[in-house]
C-alpha positions, 0 to 999 in steps of 0.5 A: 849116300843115297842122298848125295846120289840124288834118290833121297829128296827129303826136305824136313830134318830133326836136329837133335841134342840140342841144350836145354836153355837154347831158345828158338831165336838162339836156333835161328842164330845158329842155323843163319850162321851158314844158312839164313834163307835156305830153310823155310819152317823151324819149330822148337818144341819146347816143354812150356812149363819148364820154359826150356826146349825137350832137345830137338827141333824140325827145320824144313830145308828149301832143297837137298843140297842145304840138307848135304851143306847143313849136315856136312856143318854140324853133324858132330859138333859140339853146341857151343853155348853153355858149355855143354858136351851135347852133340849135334845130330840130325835125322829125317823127320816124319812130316815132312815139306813146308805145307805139310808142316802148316797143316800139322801145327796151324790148328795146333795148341802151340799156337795159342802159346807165347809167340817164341814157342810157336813154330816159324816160316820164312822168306827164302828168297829175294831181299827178305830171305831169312825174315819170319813170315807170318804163319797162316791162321787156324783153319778149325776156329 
């Protein structure tokens, strides 16, 4: 509520509950159903030795109305891979904007990991919106 009256401007969600055997470029489909270029960072943390994601994601969203729209969408949906009884949950998530997330991972270990572990930036406006963009380079090396 305090969202849709415009005094929560929170940007950076979890998305929780994800299946296991969803990969980041399955995430990406699935958010770019109904909100390709309106979101800006994701990052699913995946468990590297298993090679399967520990059930969230962080997805910074450009503004609060694609929160409200993204929300209103999935929260409470079943995922429709893989037949699972998983339910889509979302929440604030600690960090949150755009730079603060790059700072958070840019010097992180998971850059040094197979780029589809790596967390992702996008375009969110003009012709390439929704195409990844090269995140920035450690700034510790």
């Amino acid at each position: 509520m305090r969202t849709l009256q415009g005094f929560d401007t929170r940007t950076t969600i979890m998305i929780r509950n994800i299946p296991n055997k969803y990969s980041q470029q399955m995430l990406i489909d699935f958010i770019n159903e109904s909100h390709r270029g309106q979101y800006d960072f994701l990052y699913l943390r995946m468990d590297f030795k298993n090679r399967c994601n520990v059930g969230y994601a962080f997805c910074n969203m450009v503004n609060v109305n694609a929160v409200i729209t993204f929300a209103q969408r999935v929260v409470g949906k079943k995922w429709t891979r893989f037949n699972s009884d998983k339910v889509c949950m979302l929440s604030y998530a600690n960090i949150q904007g755009r730079q603060a997330l790059i700072d958070k991972f840019r010097n992180s270990s998971v850059m040094d990991e197979h780029p589809s572990y790596r967390p992702k930036l996008f375009w969110t406006n003009g012709e390439r919106a929704g195409e990844e963009i090269e995140f920035p380079a450690p700034t510790n090396r």
